[in-house]
GULUM-10787 format. One record per residue (C-alpha): y, x, z; residue in three letters. Coordinates in steps of 0.5 Angstrom, whole numbers, plus 500, padded with zeros to 3 digits. Example, Ala and Ser with C-alpha at 12.3 -4.5 7.8 and 13.67 -1.06 7.14 Angstrom:
     v     u     w   rest
   491   525   516    ALA
   498   527   514    SER
***
This chain:
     v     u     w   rest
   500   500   500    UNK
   507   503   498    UNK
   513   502   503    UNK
   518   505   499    UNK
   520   498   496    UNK
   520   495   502    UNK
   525   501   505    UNK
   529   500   499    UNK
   530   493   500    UNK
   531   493   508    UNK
   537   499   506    UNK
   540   494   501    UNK
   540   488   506    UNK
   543   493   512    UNK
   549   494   506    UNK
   549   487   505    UNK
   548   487   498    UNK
   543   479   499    UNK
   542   478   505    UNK
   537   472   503    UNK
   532   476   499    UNK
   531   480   504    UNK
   530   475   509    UNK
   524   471   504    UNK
   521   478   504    UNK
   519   479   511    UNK
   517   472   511    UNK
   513   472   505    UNK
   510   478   508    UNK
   507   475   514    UNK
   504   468   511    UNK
   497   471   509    UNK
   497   475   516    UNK
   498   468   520    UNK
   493   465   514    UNK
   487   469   516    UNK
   488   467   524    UNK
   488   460   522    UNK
   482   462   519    UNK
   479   465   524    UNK
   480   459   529    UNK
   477   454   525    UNK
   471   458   523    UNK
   470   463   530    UNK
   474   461   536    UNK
   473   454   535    UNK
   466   453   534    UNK
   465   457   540    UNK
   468   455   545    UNK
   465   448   542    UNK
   458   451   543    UNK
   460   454   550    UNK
   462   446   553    UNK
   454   445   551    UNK
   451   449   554    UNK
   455   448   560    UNK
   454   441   560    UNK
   446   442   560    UNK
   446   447   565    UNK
   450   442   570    UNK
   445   436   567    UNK
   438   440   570    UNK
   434   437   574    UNK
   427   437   577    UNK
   422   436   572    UNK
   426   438   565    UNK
   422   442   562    UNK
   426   450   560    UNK
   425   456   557    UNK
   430   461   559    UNK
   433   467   555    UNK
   426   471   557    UNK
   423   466   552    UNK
   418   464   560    UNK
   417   456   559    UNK
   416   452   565    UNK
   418   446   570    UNK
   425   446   574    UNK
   422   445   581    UNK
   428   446   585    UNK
   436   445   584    UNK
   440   450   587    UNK
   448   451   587    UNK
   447   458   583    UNK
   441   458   582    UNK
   434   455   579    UNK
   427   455   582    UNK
   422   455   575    UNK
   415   453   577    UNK
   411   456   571    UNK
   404   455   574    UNK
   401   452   579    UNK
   402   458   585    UNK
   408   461   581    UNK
   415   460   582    UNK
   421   464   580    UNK
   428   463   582    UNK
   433   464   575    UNK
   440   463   576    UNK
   442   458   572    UNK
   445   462   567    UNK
   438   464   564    UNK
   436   457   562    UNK
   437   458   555    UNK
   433   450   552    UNK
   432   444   556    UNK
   426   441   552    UNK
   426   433   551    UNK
   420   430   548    UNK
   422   426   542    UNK
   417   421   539    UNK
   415   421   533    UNK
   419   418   527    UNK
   415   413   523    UNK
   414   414   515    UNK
   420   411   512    UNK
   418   407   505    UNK
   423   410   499    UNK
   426   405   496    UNK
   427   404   489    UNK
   433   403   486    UNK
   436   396   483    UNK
   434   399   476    UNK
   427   401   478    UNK
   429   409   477    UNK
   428   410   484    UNK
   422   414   487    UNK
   416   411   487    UNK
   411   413   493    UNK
   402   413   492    UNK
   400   407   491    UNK
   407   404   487    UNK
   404   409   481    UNK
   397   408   482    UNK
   399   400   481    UNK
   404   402   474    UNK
   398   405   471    UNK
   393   400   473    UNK
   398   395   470    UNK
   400   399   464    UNK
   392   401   463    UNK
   391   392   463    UNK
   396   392   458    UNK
   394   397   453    UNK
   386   394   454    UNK
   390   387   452    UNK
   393   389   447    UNK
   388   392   443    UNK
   383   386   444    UNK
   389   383   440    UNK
   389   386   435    UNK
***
């Protein structure tokens, strides 16, 4: 980057010789700087501190019975809740005390989800699933057999 003609016009404008150029210029100088903070805003910092709130409401959420897995990848159950700390039982003689801050996943059982039929669309150019085709060749087989009997 070459700062003569920045020098240059800095000296003109400290002579007065358009003092509005120069104003613009500086100005124009900053405009990608503040772009890129912007930038890194929407894309770093935010999303992080979005992700933070979560864990933080997960940790403040634990309760005796939550299934977990801390940082250290050891799954267990929470037996007992503690102000700082977490007491895992991990076997049926094994306890370990975590501070809560090693809890890395709160696992939830989730039902299975029943198989949704795809829909055609109003055309009839919708996807069809297995039996849909297996009655269109059906269909169509008829059809050809009928009209060959005609003929």
């Amino acid at each position: 980057m070459n700062f003569i003609p920045f020098l240059l016009q800095a000296q003109q404008t400290a002579e007065g010789a358009n003092p509005a150029a120069g104003a613009g210029g500086g100005l124009g100088m900053f405009i990608p700087l503040l772009l890129i903070v912007v930038i890194m805003y929407f894309f770093m910092i935010r999303p992080q501190n979005k992700k933070q709130k979560e864990t933080q409401k997960m940790l403040d959420a634990l309760k005796k019975g939550d299934k977990v897995i801390t940082i250290g990848g050891i799954h267990g159950v929470v037996s007992q809740v503690k102000e700082n700390t977490v007491v895992i039982k991990v076997d049926d003689s094994c306890k370990i005390e975590f501070n809560r801050t090693a809890i890395s996943t709160v696992l939830t059982d989730k039902p299975a989800e029943p198989e949704v039929k795809e829909k055609k669309s109003f055309f009839g150019f919708g996807k069809k699933n297995k039996e849909e085709k297996e009655t269109a060749e059906v269909k169509e087989e008829s059809a050809s057999k009928d009209s060959e009997d005609g003929e």
